[in-house]
N, C-alpha and C positions, 0 to 999 in steps of 0.2 A: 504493500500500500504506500509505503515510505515514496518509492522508487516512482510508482505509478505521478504518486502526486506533485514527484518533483520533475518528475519528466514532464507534464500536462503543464506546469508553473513554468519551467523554461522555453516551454514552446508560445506562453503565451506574451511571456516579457518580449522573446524576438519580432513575433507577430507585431509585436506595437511601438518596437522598436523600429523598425522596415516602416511601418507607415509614418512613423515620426520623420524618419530620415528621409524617405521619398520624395519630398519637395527640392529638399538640398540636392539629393541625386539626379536629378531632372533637370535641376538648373546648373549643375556641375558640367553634362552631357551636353545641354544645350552651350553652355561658355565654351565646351572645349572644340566642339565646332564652329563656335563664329571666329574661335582665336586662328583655325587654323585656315579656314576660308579667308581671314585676312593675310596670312600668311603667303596663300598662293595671290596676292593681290604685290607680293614682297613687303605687307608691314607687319614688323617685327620687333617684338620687346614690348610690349604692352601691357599694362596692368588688366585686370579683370575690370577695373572702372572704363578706362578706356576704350579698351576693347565694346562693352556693351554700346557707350556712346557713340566711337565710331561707326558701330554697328546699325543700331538706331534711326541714327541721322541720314548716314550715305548708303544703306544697301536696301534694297527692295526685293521680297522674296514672290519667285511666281511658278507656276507648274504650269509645262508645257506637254502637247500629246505628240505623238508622233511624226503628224502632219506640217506641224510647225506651230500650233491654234496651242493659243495659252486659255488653259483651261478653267475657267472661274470658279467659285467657292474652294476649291484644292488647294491646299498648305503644303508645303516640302515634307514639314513634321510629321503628313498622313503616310509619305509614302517611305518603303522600304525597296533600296538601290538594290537590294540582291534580287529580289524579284523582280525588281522592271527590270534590268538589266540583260535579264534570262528569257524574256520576251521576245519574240520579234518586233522590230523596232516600227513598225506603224502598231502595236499594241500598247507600247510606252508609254507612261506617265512619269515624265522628269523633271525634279527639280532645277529653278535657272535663280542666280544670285543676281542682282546688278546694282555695279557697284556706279557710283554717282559722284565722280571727280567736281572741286572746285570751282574747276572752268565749266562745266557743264557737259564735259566729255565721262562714255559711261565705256567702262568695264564690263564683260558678262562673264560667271565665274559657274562651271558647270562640273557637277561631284561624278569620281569614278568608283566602279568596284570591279575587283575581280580575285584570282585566287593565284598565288605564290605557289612556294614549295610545302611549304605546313600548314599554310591558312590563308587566309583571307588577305588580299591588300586592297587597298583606298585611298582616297585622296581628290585634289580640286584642284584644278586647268583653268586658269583666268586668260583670259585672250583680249587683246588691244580692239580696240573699233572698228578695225577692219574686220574682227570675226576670223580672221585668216593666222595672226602670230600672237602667239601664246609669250600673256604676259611674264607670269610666271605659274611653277607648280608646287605642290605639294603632295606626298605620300606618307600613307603610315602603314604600318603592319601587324598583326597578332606575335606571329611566333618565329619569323625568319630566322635563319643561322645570325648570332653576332659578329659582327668584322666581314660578313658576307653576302646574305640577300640583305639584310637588316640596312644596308647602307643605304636603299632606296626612302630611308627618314632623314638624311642626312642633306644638307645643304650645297656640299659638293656635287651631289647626284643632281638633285633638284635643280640646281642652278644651268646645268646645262641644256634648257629649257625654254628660257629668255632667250627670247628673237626667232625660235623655232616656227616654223610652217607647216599647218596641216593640209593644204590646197597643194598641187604645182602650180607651175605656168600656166596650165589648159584648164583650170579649177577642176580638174581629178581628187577627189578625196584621197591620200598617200599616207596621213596621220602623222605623229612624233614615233619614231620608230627604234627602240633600243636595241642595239646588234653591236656585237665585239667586233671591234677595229681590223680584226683580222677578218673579218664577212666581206666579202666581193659585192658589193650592189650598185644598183644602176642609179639608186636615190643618190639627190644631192645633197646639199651637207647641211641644206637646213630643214630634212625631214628626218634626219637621227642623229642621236645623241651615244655615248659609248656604254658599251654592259658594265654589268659590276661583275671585276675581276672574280673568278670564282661562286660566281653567284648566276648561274647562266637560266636556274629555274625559276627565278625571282625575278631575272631579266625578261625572260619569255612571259611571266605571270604580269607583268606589270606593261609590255608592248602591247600582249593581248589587251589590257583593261584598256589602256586608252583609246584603242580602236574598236572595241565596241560599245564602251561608254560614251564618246567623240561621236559617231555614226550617227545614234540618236539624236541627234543637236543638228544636224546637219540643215532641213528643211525650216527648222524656225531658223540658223543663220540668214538662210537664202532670203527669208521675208524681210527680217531685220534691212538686209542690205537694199530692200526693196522698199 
């Protein structure tokens, strides 16, 4: 009875624990993606004040469908990337961030997913007003090797990103394309970026995400430009 009654007592302190804390979790989750959607915008070093402010003030969030038609009453927060993702891409419902420069020039800042060597990776592709070069990016990851996929969190990785081109010449969709230095290809040097030494499944895991998460965005680009 002892055991019974103390077991029924700690199940119900955590139970009201979890709801006490839930608020705070929810807004922890939600800060640590606006820190990092600002991130791929390249700003960095932010407070939690800041960040929310900046957030507030200059970013507009919207869901778009596959067609390019931004979809009304839909929040980013409704939707889950792994399963639009896995979609055929006119079935899609994706989140679009836009960000809202000083001068009146906007940023669009569009989340990826996909899956590494152990898990899952992510992250957000900001791109200049042309829609065509990608401002900057951002990745993160569950469980990658450290010193090895894991570098795709890393800022050296990231950074070779800026100025990159998903269009060619002929507006052919080509993507940002990660491939070791030593790959033969016919792309030019501003549709890839170099692998992470040793990490060649985390390279392929994270080439893939941007080309099917990228894909989707495509047709609202085209209207944007319209």
């Amino acid at each position: 009875m002892y055991s019974i009654g103390l077991s029924i007592l700690t199940a119900i302190v955590l139970v009201f624990t979890s709801e006490i804390l839930k608020p705070q979790q929810e807004f922890n989750l939600a800060l640590d993606q606006k820190t990092n959607i600002l991130k791929s915008l390249l700003i960095y070093d932010k407070s939690a004040q800041e960040v929310e402010k900046i957030y507030s003030s200059q970013i507009e969030e919207i869901v778009v469908n596959g067609e390019g038609e931004i979809v009304n009453g839909e929040k980013p927060s409704g939707l889950v990337m792994k399963e639009e993702v896995a979609k055929p891409v006119k079935d899609r419902k994706l989140p679009v961030y836009i960000f809202k420069n000083s001068d009146g020039s906007k940023n669009y800042v569009v989340p990826l997913y996909g899956v590494g060597l152990w898990g899952p990776v992510w992250g957000f592709l900001s791109f200049e007003k042309d829609l065509n070069t990608v401002k900057g990016a951002y990745f993160d990851h569950k469980g990658e090797t450290p010193g090895l996929g894991a570098e795709i969190a890393e800022k050296p990785f990231q950074s070779q990103f800026i100025g990159k081109k998903i269009k060619d010449e002929k507006n052919n969709f080509v993507s940002v394309n990660v491939l070791k230095t030593t790959i033969k290809s016919p792309l030019a040097p501003e549709h890839r970026v170099d692998a992470i030494s040793g990490g060649t499944l985390t390279s392929d895991g994270t080439n893939n995400m941007i080309k099917n998460s990228v894909e989707g965005y495509l047709k609202y680009f085209e209207k944007i430009k319209e």
